[in-house]
N, C-alpha and C positions, 0 to 999 in steps of 0.2 A: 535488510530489515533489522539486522543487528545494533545498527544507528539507533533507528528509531524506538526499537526494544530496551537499550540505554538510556537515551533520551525518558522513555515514561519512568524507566526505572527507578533512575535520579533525581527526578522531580517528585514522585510518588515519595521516594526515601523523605526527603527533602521538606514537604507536606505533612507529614509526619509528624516530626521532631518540630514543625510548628504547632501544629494542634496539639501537641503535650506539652507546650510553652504556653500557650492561649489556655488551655484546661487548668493548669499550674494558676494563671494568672484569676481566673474566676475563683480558686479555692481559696483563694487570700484575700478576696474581693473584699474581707472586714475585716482583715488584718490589720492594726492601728500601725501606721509607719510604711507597710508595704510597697517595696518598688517594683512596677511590675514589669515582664520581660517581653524579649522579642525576637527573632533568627532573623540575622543578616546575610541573607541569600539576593548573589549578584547573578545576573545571568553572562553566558560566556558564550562566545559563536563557536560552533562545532568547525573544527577544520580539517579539510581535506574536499574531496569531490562531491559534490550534490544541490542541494540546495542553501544560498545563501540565507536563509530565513530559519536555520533549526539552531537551537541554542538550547545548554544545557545551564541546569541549576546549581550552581556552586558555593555550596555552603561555607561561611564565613566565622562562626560563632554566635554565641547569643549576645544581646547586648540591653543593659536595663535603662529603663526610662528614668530618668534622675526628677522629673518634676515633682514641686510638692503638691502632698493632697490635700485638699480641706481640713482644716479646723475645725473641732466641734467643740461645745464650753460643754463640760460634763459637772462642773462642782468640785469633785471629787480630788482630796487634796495630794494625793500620788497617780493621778493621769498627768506627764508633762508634754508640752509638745513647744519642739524647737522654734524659734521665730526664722523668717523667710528660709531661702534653698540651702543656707549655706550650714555647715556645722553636723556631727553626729556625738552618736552616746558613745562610749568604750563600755562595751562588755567582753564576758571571759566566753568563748564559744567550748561547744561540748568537747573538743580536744584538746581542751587549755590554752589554746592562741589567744591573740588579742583579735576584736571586731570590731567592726562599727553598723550598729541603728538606727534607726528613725523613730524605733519601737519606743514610746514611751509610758504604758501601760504599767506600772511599778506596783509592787506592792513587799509587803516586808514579811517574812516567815518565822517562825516562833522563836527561832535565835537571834532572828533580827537581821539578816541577812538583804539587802536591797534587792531584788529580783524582777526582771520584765516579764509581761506576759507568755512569754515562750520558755520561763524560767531558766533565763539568765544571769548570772551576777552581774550587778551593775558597777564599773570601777570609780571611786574617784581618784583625788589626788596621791592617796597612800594605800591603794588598792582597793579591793571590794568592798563598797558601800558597809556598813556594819551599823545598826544603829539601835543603840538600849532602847529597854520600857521607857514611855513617856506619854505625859499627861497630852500635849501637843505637839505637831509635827509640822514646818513649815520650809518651801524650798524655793530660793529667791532665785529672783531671775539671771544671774549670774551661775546659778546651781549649787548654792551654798545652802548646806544643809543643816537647820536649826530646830532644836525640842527646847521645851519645858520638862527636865526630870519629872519624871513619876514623885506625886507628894509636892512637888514645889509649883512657885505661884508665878505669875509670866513676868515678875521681873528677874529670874532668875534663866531666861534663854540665853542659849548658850551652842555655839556651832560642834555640829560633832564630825563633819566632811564637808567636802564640795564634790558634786557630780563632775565628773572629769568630760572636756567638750572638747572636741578638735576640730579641724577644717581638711577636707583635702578635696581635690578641683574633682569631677565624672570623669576622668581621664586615665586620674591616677588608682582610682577604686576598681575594681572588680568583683562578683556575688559570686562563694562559695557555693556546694550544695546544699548544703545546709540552712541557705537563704540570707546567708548576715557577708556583709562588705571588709572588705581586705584594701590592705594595699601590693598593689602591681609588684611593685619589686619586692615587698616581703618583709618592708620597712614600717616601721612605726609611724601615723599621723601627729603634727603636732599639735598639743594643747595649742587654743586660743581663748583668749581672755573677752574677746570681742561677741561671741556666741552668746545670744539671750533666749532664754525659755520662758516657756509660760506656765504657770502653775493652774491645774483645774482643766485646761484645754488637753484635747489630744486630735492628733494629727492621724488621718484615716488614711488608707491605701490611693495609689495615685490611678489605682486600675480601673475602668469605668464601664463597669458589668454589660452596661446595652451594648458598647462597641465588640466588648471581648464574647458578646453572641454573635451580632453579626459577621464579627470574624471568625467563630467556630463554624459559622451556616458557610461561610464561603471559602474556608477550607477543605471544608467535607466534600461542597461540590467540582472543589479542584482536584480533590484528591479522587473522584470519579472518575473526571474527565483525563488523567493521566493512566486511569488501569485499563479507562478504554483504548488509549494510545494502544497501551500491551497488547492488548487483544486481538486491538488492527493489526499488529505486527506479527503476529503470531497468525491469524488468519490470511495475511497474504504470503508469508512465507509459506504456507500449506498450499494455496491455492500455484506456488510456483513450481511448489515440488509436485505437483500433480501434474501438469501442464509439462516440464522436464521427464515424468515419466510416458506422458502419452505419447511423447517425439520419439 
């Protein structure tokens, strides 16, 4: 019965660590940018004597969905959002690394510092976005970042950055805890020139709240039916050691 007491064990574990993946994924559900995740659990046949049909749960890692999310037109002249799957932002993550988002929720703070909703710095070409008072603020689709000084009249625009954009394949990325994308080996993404934005749009999370319930209802009732396994297993090794003491 110690098989079978594994067996729920591991699956239970296993169930788990998905339902806090799926829970993760609902809490971002309006997350602008958000990729949401998923555990890669392969099943493995148990081996040795018994029955050929028991198979254990063998966790793999987490693995994030790369698809994009819808588009919404907001107006709003620092929501950007990337055009098609390819391309992310470079921002600086809370332990100084370099990142990459989807996130493009911008807004500027009173030093002028570019920042995404999670307040982030945003980098372009010569580091962290920085951008003086000014009358107007416009960000072309290349991520070229243009005002009108403060006091002067629109023939006077003038570039003060470019949003920094790079490419790297779902292969090579991987999600910190933190929520923001790395690269695998620890390497730098490189800029590309070919990445187009859109100003006023922004890009909403790719997770899709109806599915990530009915995957919470039908992990919960997995995760049931594997504490019941326990139980059976525990129950019949009782009823064996009773049966051994009667002999």
């Amino acid at each position: 019965m110690d098989r079978l007491l594994y067996i729920g064990m591991t699956a239970a574990k296993n169930t788990q660590l998905a339902q806090t993946t799926n829970a993760n994924n609902l809490a971002n559900v309006s997350t602008a940018g958000f990729r949401g995740d998923f555990q890669n659990v392969l099943s493995q046949q148990v081996d040795g004597p018994g029955m050929a049909t028991r198979f254990n749960s063998v966790y793999q890692g987490e693995t994030s969905d790369f698809s994009v999310g819808s588009i919404m037109a907001t107006g709003r002249q620092l929501d950007v959002a990337i055009r098609g799957d390819k391309g992310w932002f470079v921002v600086t993550a809370p332990d100084g690394s370099e990142a990459y988002s989807r996130r493009g929720d911008f807004h500027i703070t009173s030093d002028g510092m570019l920042l995404n909703g999670a307040g982030q710095p945003v980098m372009g070409d010569g580091g962290p976005v920085a951008i003086p008072e000014h009358e107007s603020l416009m960000i072309g689709e290349d991520g070229t970042v243009s005002i009108v000084p403060l006091g002067q009249g629109s023939e006077s625009l003038s570039t003060v950055d470019r949003i920094r954009l790079v490419d790297a394949a779902p292969n090579q990325l991987q999600k910190g805890e933190d929520g923001l994308m790395r690269m695998r080996d620890g390497g730098s993404a490189p800029t590309s020139a070919d990445i187009r934005i859109s100003s006023g749009n922004l890009e909403a999370s790719n997770v899709n709240s109806v599915d990530a319930m009915v995957n919470m209802i039908s992990l919960a009732r997995q995760f049931e039916m594997q504490v019941k396994a326990m139980s059976t297993a525990e129950t019949v090794a009782e009823t064996g050691s009773r049966l051994m003491r009667m002999e």
